[in-house]
Backbone bond lengths (Angstrom), bond angles and torsions (degrees), N, CA, C in turn:
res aa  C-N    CA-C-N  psi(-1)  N-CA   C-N-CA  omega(-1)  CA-C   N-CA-C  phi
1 X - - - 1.456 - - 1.527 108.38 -
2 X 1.293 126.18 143.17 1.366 130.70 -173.01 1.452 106.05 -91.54
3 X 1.315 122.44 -171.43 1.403 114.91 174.90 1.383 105.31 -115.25
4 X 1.285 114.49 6.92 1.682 116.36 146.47 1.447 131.22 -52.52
5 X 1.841 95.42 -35.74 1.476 99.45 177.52 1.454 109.66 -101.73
6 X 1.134 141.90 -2.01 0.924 119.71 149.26 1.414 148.42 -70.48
7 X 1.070 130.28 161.93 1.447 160.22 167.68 2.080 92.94 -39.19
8 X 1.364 115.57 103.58 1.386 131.52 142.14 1.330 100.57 -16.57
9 X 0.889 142.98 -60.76 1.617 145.04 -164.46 1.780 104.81 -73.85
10 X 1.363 111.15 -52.73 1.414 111.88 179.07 1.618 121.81 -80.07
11 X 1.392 107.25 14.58 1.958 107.49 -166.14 1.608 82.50 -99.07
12 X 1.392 98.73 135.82 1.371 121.15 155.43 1.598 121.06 -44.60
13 X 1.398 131.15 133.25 1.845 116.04 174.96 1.327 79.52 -121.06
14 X 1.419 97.42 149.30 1.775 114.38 150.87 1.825 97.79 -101.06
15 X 1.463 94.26 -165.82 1.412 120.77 -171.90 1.779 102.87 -117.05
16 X 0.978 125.59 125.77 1.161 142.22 149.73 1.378 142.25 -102.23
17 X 1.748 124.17 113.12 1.164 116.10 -135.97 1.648 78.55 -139.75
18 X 1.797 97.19 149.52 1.791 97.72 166.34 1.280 115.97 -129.95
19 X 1.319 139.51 151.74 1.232 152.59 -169.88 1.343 115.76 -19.50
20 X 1.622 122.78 -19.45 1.656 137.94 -172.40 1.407 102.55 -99.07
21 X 1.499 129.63 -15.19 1.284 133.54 167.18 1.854 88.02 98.45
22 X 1.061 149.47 39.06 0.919 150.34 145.76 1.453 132.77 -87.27
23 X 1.593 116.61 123.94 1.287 110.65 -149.71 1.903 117.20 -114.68
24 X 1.244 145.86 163.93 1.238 126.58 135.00 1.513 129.65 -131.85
25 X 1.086 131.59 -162.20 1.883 114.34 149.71 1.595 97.04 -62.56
26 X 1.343 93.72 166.99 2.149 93.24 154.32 1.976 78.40 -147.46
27 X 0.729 105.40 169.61 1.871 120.14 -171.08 1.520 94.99 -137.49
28 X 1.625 105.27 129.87 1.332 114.65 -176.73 1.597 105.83 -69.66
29 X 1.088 142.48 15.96 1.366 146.45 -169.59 1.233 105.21 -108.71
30 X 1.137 131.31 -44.93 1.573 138.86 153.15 1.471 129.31 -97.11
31 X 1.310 90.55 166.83 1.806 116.06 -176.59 1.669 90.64 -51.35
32 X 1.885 90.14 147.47 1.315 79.05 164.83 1.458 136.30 -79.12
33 X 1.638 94.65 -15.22 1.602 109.98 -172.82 1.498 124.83 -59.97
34 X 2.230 101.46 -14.25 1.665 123.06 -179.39 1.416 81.96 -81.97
35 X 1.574 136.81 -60.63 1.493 110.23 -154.68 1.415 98.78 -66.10
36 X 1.337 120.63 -44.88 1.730 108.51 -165.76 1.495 117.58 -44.50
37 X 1.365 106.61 -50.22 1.764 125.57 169.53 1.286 103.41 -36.69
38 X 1.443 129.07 -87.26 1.399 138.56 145.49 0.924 124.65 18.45
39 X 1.323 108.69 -56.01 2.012 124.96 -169.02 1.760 111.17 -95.18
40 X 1.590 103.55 -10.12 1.263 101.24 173.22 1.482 104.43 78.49
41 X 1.404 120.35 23.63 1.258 132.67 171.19 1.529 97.86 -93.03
42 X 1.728 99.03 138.59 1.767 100.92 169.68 1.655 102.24 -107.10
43 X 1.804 92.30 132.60 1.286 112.63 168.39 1.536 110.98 -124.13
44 X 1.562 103.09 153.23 1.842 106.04 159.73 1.450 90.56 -48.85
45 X 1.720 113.47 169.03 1.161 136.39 145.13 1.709 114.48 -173.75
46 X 0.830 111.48 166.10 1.621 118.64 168.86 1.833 104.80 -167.86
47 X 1.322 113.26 -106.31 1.007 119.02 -146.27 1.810 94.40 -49.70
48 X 1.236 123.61 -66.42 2.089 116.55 -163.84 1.324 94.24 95.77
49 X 1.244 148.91 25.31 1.218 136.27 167.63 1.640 109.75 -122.12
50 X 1.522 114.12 -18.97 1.568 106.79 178.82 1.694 110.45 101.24
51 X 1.445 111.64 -1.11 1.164 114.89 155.94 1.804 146.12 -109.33
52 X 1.122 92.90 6.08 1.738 92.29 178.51 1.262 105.45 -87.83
53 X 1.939 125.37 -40.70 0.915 144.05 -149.40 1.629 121.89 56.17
54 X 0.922 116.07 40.05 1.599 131.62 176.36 1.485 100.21 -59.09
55 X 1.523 96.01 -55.67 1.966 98.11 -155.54 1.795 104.27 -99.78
56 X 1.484 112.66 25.84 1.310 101.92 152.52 1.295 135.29 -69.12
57 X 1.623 90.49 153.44 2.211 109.26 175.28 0.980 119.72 -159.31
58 X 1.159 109.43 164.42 1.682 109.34 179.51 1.578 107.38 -76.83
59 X 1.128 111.04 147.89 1.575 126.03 160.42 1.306 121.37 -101.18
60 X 1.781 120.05 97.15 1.351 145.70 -146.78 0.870 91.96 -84.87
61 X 1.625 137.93 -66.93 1.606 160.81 177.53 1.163 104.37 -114.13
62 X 1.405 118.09 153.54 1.468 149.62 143.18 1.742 96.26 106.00
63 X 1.780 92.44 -165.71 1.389 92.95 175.65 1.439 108.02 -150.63
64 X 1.376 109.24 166.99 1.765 107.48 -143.78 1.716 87.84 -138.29
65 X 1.584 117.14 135.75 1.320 93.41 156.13 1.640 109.66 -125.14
66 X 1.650 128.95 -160.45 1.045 140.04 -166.44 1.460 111.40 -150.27
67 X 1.636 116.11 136.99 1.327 135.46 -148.04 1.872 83.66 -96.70
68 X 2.039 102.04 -41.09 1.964 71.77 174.84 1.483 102.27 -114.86
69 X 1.450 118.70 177.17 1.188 120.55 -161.37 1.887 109.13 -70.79
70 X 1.529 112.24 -46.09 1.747 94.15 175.44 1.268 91.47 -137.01
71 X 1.439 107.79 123.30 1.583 126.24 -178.74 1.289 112.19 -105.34
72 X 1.702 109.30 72.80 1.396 122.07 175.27 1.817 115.91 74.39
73 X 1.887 111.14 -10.53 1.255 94.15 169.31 1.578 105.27 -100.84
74 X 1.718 99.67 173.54 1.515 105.89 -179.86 1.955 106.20 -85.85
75 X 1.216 114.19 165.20 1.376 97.22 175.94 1.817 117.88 -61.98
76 X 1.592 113.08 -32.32 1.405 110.68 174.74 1.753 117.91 -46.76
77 X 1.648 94.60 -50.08 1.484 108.54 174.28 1.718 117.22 -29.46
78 X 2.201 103.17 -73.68 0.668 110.72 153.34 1.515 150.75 -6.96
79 X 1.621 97.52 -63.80 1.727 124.06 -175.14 1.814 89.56 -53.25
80 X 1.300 96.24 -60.38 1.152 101.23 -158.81 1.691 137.81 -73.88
81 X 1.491 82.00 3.60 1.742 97.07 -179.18 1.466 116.85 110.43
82 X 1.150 110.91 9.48 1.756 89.63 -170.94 1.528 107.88 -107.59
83 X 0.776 133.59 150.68 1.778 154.84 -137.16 1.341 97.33 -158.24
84 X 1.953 97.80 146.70 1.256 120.37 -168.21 1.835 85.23 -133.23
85 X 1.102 110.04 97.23 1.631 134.91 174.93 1.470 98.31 -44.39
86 X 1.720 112.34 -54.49 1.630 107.25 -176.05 1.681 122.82 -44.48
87 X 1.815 104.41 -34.63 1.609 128.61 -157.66 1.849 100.75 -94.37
88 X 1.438 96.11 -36.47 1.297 89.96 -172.43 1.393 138.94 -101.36
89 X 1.755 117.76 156.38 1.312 112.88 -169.59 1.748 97.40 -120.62
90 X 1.496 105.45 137.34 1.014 106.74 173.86 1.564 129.27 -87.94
91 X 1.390 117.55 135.77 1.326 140.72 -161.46 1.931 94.15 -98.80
92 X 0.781 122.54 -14.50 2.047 111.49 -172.21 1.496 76.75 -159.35
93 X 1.387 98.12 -159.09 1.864 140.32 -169.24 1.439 83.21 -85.33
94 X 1.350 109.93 136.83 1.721 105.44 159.55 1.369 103.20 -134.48
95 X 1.749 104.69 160.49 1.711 101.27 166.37 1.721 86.00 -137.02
96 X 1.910 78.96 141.72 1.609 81.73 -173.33 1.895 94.26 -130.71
97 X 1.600 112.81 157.76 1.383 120.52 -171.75 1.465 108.01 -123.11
98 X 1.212 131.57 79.67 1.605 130.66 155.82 1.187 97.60 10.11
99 X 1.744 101.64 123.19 1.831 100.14 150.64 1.530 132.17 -36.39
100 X 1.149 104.47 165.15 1.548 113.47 151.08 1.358 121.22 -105.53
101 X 0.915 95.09 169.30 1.508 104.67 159.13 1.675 119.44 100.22
Protein backbone atom coordinates (compact mmCIF):
# COMPACT_ATOMS: atom_id res chain seq x y z
CA UNK A 1 0.00 0.00 0.00
CA UNK A 2 1.44 3.45 -0.79
CA UNK A 3 1.07 6.34 1.44
CA UNK A 4 -1.27 7.79 -1.06
CA UNK A 5 -3.69 5.33 0.14
CA UNK A 6 -3.47 5.74 3.29
CA UNK A 7 -5.36 7.31 6.05
CA UNK A 8 -3.80 11.13 6.92
CA UNK A 9 -3.70 9.81 10.37
CA UNK A 10 -1.55 6.66 9.51
CA UNK A 11 1.24 8.51 6.98
CA UNK A 12 4.48 8.77 8.46
CA UNK A 13 5.84 12.87 8.81
CA UNK A 14 9.42 13.65 8.97
CA UNK A 15 10.80 17.01 10.11
CA UNK A 16 11.93 19.57 7.84
CA UNK A 17 14.38 22.08 8.87
CA UNK A 18 16.31 25.10 6.96
CA UNK A 19 19.62 26.58 7.45
CA UNK A 20 17.90 29.38 10.09
CA UNK A 21 16.94 26.41 12.33
CA UNK A 22 13.38 26.71 11.34
CA UNK A 23 11.28 23.75 11.28
CA UNK A 24 7.88 21.99 10.03
CA UNK A 25 6.27 18.42 9.35
CA UNK A 26 6.89 17.86 5.48
CA UNK A 27 4.78 14.38 4.69
CA UNK A 28 6.39 11.97 2.36
CA UNK A 29 3.25 12.24 0.08
CA UNK A 30 4.06 15.68 -0.93
CA UNK A 31 6.51 18.15 -2.31
CA UNK A 32 8.49 19.46 0.07
CA UNK A 33 7.84 22.99 -0.99
CA UNK A 34 3.63 22.03 0.17
CA UNK A 35 5.01 21.13 3.70
CA UNK A 36 7.36 24.17 3.82
CA UNK A 37 4.28 26.46 2.64
CA UNK A 38 2.30 24.63 5.28
CA UNK A 39 4.80 25.25 7.99
CA UNK A 40 4.77 28.89 7.31
CA UNK A 41 8.29 28.53 6.17
CA UNK A 42 9.39 31.15 3.39
CA UNK A 43 10.73 29.69 0.28
CA UNK A 44 11.64 30.93 -3.44
CA UNK A 45 9.07 29.36 -5.66
CA UNK A 46 7.33 29.99 -8.91
CA UNK A 47 6.87 27.67 -11.54
CA UNK A 48 5.91 23.86 -9.14
CA UNK A 49 6.93 21.95 -12.01
CA UNK A 50 10.87 21.58 -11.44
CA UNK A 51 11.77 23.88 -14.10
CA UNK A 52 12.59 27.49 -13.39
CA UNK A 53 14.69 26.44 -10.49
CA UNK A 54 13.61 29.33 -8.28
CA UNK A 55 13.09 27.08 -5.16
CA UNK A 56 16.42 25.33 -5.23
CA UNK A 57 18.87 24.07 -2.17
CA UNK A 58 21.15 22.08 -1.02
CA UNK A 59 20.20 18.96 0.89
CA UNK A 60 22.54 19.13 4.11
CA UNK A 61 20.80 16.01 5.79
CA UNK A 62 18.31 13.50 4.96
CA UNK A 63 17.09 12.07 1.81
CA UNK A 64 14.56 13.14 -0.75
CA UNK A 65 13.20 11.22 -3.61
CA UNK A 66 11.47 12.08 -7.09
CA UNK A 67 8.29 10.78 -8.91
CA UNK A 68 10.30 11.82 -12.35
CA UNK A 69 13.66 10.75 -13.02
CA UNK A 70 15.61 14.46 -13.48
CA UNK A 71 13.56 17.33 -12.34
CA UNK A 72 15.48 20.10 -13.97
CA UNK A 73 18.77 19.04 -12.06
CA UNK A 74 21.91 17.78 -13.90
CA UNK A 75 23.25 14.50 -12.45
CA UNK A 76 26.49 16.57 -11.07
CA UNK A 77 23.85 18.88 -9.42
CA UNK A 78 22.26 15.91 -8.11
CA UNK A 79 25.72 14.14 -6.99
CA UNK A 80 26.14 16.94 -5.18
CA UNK A 81 23.11 17.60 -3.15
CA UNK A 82 21.01 20.04 -4.60
CA UNK A 83 17.19 19.55 -4.49
CA UNK A 84 14.26 21.03 -6.12
CA UNK A 85 11.76 21.35 -2.93
CA UNK A 86 8.88 21.85 -5.68
CA UNK A 87 9.86 17.93 -7.15
CA UNK A 88 10.70 16.53 -4.02
CA UNK A 89 9.36 14.08 -1.45
CA UNK A 90 10.97 13.46 1.58
CA UNK A 91 12.20 9.96 2.53
CA UNK A 92 13.82 10.86 6.48
CA UNK A 93 14.21 14.37 8.44
CA UNK A 94 15.85 16.76 6.06
CA UNK A 95 17.65 20.13 6.49
CA UNK A 96 17.81 22.05 3.52
CA UNK A 97 19.90 25.65 2.80
CA UNK A 98 18.54 28.14 0.07
CA UNK A 99 20.90 28.72 -2.70
CA UNK A 100 23.26 31.32 -3.12
CA UNK A 101 24.07 33.30 -5.38
Amino acid sequence: MTASHLSPLSIPFFTARTETGAQCDAWPDQPLLVSLEQGGLDWPSSCRNGTCRTCIGQLVEGRVRYEIEWPGLSPEERAGGCVLPCMAYPETDVVLEKATG
